[in-house]
C-alpha positions as CSV (number, residue, x, y, z in Angstrom):
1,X,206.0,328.4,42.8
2,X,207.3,331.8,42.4
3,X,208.5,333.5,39.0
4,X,209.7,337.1,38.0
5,X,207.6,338.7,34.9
6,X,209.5,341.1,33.0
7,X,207.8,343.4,30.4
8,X,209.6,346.2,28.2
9,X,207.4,349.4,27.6
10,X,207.2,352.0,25.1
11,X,204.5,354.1,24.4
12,X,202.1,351.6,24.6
13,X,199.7,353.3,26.9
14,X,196.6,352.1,24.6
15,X,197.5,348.5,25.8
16,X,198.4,348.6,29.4
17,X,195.1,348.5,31.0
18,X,194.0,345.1,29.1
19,X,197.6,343.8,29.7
20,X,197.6,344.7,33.5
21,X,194.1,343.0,33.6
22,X,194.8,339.9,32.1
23,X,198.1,339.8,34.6
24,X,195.9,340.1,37.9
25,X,193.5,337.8,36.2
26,X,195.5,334.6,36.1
27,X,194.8,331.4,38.0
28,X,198.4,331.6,39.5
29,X,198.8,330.8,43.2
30,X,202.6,331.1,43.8
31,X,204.8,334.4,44.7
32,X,205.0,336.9,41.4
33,X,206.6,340.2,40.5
34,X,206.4,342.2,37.4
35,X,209.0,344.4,36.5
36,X,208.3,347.1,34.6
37,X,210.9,348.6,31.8
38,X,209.8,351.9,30.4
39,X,211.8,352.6,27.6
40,X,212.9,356.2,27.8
41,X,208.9,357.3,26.8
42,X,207.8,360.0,29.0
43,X,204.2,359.5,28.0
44,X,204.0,356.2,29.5
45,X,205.7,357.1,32.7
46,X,203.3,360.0,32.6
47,X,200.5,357.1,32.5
48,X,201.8,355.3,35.1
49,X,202.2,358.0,37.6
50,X,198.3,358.4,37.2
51,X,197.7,355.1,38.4
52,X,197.8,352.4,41.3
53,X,199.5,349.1,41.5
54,X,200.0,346.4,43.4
55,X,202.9,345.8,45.9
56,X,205.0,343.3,43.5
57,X,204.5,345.7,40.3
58,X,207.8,347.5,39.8
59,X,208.6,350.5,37.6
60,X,212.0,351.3,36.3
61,X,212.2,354.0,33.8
62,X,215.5,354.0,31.3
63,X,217.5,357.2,30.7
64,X,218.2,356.3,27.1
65,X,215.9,354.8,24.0
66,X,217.7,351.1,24.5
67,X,214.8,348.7,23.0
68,X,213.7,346.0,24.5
69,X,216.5,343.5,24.8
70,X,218.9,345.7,27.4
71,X,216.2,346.2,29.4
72,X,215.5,342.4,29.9
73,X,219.1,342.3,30.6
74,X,219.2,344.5,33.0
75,X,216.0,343.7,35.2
76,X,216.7,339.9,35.1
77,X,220.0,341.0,37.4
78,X,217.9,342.6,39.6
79,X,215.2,340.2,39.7
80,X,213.9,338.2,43.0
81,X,212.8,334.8,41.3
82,X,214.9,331.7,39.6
83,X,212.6,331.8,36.8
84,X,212.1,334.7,34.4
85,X,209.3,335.3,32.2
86,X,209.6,337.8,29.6
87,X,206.7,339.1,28.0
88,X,205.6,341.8,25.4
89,X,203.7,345.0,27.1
90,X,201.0,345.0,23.8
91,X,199.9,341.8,24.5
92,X,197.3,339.8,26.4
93,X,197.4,336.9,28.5
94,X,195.6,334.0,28.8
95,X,194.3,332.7,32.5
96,X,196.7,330.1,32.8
97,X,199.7,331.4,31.0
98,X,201.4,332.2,34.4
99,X,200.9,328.9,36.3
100,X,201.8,326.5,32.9
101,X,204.8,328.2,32.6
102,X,205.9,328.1,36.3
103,X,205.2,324.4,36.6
104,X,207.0,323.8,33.1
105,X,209.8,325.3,34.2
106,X,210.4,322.8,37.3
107,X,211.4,320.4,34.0
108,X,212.4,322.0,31.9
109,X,215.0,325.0,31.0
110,X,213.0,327.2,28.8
111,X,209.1,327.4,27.9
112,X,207.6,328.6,25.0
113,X,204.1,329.4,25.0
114,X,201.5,329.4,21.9
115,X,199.8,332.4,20.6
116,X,197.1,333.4,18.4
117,X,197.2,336.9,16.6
118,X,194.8,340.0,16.8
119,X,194.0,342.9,15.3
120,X,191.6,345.5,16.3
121,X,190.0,347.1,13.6
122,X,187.2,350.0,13.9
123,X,186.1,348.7,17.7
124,X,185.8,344.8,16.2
125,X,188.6,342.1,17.3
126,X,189.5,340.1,14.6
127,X,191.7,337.0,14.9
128,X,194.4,335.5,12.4
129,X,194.1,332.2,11.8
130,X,197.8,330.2,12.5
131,X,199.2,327.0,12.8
132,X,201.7,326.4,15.7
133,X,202.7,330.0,16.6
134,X,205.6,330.5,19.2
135,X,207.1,334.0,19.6
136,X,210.9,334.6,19.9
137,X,210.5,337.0,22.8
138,X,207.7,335.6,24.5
139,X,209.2,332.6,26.6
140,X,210.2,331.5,30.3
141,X,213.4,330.2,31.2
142,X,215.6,329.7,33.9
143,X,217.6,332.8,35.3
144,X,220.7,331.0,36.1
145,X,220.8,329.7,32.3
146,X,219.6,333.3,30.8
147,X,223.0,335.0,32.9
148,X,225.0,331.9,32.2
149,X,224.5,332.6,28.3
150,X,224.9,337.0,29.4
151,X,221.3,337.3,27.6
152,X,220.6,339.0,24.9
153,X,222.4,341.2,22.4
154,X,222.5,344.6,22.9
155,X,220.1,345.0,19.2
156,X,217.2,347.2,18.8
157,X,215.3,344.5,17.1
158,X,216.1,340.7,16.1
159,X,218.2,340.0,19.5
160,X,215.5,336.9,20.4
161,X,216.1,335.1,17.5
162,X,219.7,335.3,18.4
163,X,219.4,334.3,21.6
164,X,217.2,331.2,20.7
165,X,219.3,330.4,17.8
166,X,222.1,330.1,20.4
167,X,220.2,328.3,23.1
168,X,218.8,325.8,20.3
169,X,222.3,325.4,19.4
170,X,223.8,324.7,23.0
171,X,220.7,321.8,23.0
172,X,219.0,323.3,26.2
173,X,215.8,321.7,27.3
174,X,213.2,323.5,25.6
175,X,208.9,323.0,25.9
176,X,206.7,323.9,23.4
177,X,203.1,324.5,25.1
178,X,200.5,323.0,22.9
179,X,197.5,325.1,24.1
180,X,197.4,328.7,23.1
181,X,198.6,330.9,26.4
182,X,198.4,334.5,25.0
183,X,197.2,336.8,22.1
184,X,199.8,338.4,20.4
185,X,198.2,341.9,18.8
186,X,199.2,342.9,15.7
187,X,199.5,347.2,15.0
188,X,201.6,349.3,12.7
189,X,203.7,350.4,15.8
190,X,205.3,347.6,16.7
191,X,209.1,346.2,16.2
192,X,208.0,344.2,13.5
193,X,205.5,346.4,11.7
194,X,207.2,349.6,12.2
195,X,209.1,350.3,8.3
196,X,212.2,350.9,9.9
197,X,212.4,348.0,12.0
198,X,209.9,345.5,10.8
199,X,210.9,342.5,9.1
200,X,211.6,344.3,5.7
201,X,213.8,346.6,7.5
202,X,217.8,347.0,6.4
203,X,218.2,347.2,10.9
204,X,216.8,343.9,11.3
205,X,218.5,342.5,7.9
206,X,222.5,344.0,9.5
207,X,221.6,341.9,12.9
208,X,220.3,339.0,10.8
209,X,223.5,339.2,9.1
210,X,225.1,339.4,12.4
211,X,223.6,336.5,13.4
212,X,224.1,334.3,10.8
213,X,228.1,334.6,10.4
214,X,228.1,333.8,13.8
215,X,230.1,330.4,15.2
216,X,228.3,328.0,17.2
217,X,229.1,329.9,20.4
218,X,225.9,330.1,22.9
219,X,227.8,332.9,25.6
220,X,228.2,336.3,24.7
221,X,231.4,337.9,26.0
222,X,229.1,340.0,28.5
223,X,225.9,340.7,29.6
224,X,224.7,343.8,28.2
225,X,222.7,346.3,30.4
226,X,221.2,350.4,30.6
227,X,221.2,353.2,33.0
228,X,217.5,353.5,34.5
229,X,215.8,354.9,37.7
230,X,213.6,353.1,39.7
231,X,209.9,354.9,40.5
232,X,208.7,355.0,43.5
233,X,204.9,354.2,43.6
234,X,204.1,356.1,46.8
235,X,205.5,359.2,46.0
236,X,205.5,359.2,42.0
237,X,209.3,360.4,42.0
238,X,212.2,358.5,40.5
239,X,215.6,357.5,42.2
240,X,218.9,358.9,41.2
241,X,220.4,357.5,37.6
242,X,221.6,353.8,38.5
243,X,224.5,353.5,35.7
244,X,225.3,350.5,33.4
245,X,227.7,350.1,30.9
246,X,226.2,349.4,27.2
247,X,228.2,348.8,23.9
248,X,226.3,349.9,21.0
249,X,226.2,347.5,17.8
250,X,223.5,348.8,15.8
251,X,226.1,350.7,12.9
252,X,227.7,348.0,11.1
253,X,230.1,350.3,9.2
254,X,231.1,352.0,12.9
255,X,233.6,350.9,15.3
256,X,232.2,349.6,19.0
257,X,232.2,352.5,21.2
258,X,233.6,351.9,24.6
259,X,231.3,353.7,27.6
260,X,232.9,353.5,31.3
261,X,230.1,354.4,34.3
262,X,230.3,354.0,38.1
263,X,227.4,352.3,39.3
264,X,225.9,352.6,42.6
265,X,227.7,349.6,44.8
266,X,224.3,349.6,46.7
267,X,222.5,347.8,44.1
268,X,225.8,346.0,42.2
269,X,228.7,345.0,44.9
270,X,231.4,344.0,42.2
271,X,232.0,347.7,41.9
272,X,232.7,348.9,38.1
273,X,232.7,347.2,35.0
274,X,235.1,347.5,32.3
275,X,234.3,346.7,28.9
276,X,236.6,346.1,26.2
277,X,235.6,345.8,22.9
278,X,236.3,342.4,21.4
279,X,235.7,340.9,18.0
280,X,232.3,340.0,16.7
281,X,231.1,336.2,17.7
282,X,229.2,334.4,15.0
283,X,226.9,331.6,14.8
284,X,226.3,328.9,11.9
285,X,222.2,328.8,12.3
286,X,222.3,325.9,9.9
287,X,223.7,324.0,12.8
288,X,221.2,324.5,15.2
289,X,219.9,321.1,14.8
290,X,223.3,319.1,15.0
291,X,224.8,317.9,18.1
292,X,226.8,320.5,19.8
293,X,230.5,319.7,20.7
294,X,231.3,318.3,23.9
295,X,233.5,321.4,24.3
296,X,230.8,323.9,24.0
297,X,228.4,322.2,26.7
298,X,231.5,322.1,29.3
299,X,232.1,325.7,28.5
300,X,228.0,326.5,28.8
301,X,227.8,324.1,32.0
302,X,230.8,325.9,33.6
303,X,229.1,329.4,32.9
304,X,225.6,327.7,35.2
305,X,227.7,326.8,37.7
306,X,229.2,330.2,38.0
307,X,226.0,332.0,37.4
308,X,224.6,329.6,40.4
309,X,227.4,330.5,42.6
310,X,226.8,334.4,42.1
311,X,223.1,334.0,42.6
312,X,223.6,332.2,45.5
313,X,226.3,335.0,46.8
314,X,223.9,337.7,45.9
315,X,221.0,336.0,48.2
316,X,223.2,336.1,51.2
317,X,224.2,339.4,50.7
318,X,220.9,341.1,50.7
């Protein structure tokens, strides 16, 4: 068994310590990394800089403020394992979150595990009671499938339930855990308790809308990805910028802005990516529960294939 944790930071210092524990604490036998994203916050890469870490805990530290979703993007290509396990850097795992959704993930393509919230209020942990509670963000799948689809949307908020309204709608094998595998803390600083991104927000209401005048198309025209330096745990210094291209959606009312950057043919061999913007996609989400086209699973079983193929070139390269 081996899988590749991914976990977006920013400024969540007050968390890392109980997160990190509960990591190390899991009955999980196989071959792990966890991949660090630090979201442009100099205060956490301040914490971690005052800290040690084990040998498969990576840090990567990303020159702009891109959210969560490019970051997964990003450190999925550069992951070691076949199967990805994204996970929220304010929340806590439970022992055998790790090893259920390894084994899970031999059959099927994506796992979703259950949580129970928190709060912590004056010192005391109080729970929220809640009937069958699976997180958007919070899921394994299988790396090949996450590329073939090019991952999330490039959105500050609300890019999960894009990308499971799109997998949903492709009809990809999908496992609901029926044990509760993590606790999902609730404070006002997170995505969706934060005013201008919560779920009352007009930025999560644009990408809603975004969402739902989508067609019934599960691959985005690219993968979207960020600019970051990698840390270096022995000597607390960080690499030169490693470049990515990134289109920025967020302003509905703006045009998509076209970025060119070299990136460093050490890390990505295909040399430099050219974007183009191209029209908006849609998706109908009151189709996610119909049959999908014959058409659309040859064009989502042709993009495995090739996402295979370049996995397996990347392997042999390295």
């Amino acid at each position: 068994m081996s899988l590749s944790i991914i976990i977006p930071t920013f400024n969540s210092v007050d968390f890392l310590d109980e997160l990190i524990n509960s990591i190390l604490k899991n009955n999980f036998n196989g071959e792990y990394e966890v991949l660090f994203g630090i979201d442009s916050c100099v205060s956490t890469l301040t914490y971690v800089k005052g800290r040690n870490y084990p040998d498969n805990f990576k840090f990567f530290y990303f020159i702009e403020n891109y959210g969560p979703y490019i970051i997964k993007n990003t450190l999925t290509e550069l992951s070691k394992y076949d199967k990805i396990f994204f996970f929220d850097s304010d929340d806590v795992m439970m022992p055998d979150l790790l090893k259920i959704v390894s084994e899970k993930l031999n059959n099927f393509e994506c796992v979703k595990p259950k949580f129970v919230n928190f709060e912590d209020k004056k010192g005391k942990r109080e729970y929220i009671e809640g009937h069958n509670l699976y997180g958007e963000g919070v899921f394994g799948i299988k790396k090949e499938l996450f590329l073939a689809m090019n991952g999330f949307e490039g959105w500050k908020v609300a890019a999960d339930s894009d990308f499971m309204g799109r997998l949903y709608g492709a009809k990809r094998k999908v496992y609901l855990t029926p044990e509760i595998l993590f606790h999902r803390r609730l404070h006002s600083q997170s995505l969706t308790m934060r005013p201008d991104t919560g779920y009352a927000s007009q930025l999560r209401g644009r990408y809603f809308t975004l969402s739902k005048n989508k067609k019934n198309q599960p691959i985005l025209d690219e993968l979207k990805t960020g600019s970051y330096q990698i840390y270096d745990k022995e000597t607390q210094t960080l690499s030169d910028p490693i470049v990515e291209d990134v289109i920025d959606e967020i302003s509905l009312e703006q045009d998509i802005k076209e970025k060119k950057h070299k990136m460093l043919n050490v890390i990505f061999q295909n040399g430099p990516k050219e974007i183009k913007p191209k029209e908006i996609k849609t998706i109908d989400y009151n189709k996610i529960n119909q049959i999908t086209s014959t058409k659309q699973i040859s064009v989502l079983e042709s993009a495995l294939k090739k996402a295979k193929l370049e996995n397996l070139k990347k392997i042999y390269r390295s």
